[in-house]
C-alpha positions in Angstrom: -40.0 -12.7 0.2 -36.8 -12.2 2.1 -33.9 -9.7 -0.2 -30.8 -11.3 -0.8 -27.5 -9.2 -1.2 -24.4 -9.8 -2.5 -22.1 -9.5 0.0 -18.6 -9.4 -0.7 -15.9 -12.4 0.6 -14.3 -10.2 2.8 -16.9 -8.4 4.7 -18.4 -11.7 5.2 -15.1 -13.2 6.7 -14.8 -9.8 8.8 -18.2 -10.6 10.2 -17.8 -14.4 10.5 -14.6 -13.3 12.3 -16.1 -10.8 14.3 -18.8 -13.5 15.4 -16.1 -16.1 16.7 -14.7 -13.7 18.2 -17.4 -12.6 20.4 -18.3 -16.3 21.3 -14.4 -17.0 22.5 -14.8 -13.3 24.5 -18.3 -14.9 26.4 -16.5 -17.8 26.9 -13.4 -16.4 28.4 -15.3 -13.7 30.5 -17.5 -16.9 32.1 -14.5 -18.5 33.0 -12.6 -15.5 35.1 -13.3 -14.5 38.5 -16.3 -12.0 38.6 -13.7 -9.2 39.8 -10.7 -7.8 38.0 -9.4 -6.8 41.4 -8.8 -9.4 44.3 -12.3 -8.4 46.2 -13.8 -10.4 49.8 -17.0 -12.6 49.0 -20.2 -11.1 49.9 -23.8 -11.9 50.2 -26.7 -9.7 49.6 -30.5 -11.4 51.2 -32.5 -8.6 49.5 -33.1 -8.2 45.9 -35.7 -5.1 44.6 -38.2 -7.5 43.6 -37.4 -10.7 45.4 -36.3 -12.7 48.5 -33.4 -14.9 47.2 -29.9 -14.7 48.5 -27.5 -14.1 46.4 -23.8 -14.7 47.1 -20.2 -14.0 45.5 -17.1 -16.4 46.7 -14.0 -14.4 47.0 -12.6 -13.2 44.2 -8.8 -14.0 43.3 -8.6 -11.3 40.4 -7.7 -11.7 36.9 -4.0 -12.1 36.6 -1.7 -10.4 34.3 -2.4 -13.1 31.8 -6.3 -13.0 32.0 -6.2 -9.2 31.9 -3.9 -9.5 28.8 -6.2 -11.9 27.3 -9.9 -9.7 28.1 -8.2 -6.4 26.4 -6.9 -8.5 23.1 -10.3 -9.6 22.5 -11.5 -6.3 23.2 -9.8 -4.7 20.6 -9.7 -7.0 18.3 -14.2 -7.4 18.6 -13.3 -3.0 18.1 -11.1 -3.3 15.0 -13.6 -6.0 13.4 -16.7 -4.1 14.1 -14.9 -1.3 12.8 -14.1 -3.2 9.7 -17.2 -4.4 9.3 -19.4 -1.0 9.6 -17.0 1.0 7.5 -16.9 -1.5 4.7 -17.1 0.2 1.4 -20.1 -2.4 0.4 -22.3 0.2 3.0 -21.6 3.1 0.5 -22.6 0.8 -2.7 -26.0 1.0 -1.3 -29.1 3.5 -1.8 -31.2 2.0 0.1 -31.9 -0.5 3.0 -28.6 0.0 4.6 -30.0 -1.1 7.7 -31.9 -4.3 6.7 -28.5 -5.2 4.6 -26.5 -4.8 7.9 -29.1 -7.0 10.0 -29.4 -9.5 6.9 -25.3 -9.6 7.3 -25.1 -10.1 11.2 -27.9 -12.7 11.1 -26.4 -15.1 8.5 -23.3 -15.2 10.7 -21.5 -13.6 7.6 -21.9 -17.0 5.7 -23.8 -18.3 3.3 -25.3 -16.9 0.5 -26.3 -13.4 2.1 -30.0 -14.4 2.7 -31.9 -12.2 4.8 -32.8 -15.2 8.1 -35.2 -14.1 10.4 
């Protein structure tokens, strides 16, 4: 039988948080240019353990916006994981600190604190 915890409302809203805010950084990052610097296309026709080409238009480089936008949601993932891993819940515990933490990231910090699998 999967343990429950009790987690409280607001490390559950710091994950939940830190979750979305992971999602909207993947999102962002598939959306800019694949250099932060204006870069030439290239094409490399040998991979280590395959024949397929591979090819990268030219890049435009993020602009001052995009680059703003990438090092927010850096540090704001940073001060949330923070948050999260130095929550004073961790210190309640005597054992299965690590099996709480995983039960926490895989409900999304909702719910009722079940452990999913």
């Amino acid at each position: 039988m999967a343990e429950t915890y009790d987690f409280p409302d607001d490390l559950r809203d710091a994950q939940l948080e830190l979750h979305q805010a992971q999602a909207e950084y993947r999102a962002l990052c598939r959306r800019l240019p694949w250099s932060v610097e204006p870069e030439p296309g290239w094409t490399s026709e040998k991979q280590m353990l395959n024949e397929r080409v591979v090819s990268f238009p030219a890049s435009p480089g993020y602009t001052a916006e995009e680059a703003a936008q990438v090092d927010e949601f850096r540090r704001r993932i940073l001060d949330l994981s923070v948050t999260v891993s130095t929550h004073p819940y961790w210190s309640s515990l005597t054992a299965g600190v690590v099996d709480a933490r995983m039960a926490l990231k895989h409900t999304g910090g909702r719910g009722d604190g079940d452990a999913a699998a």
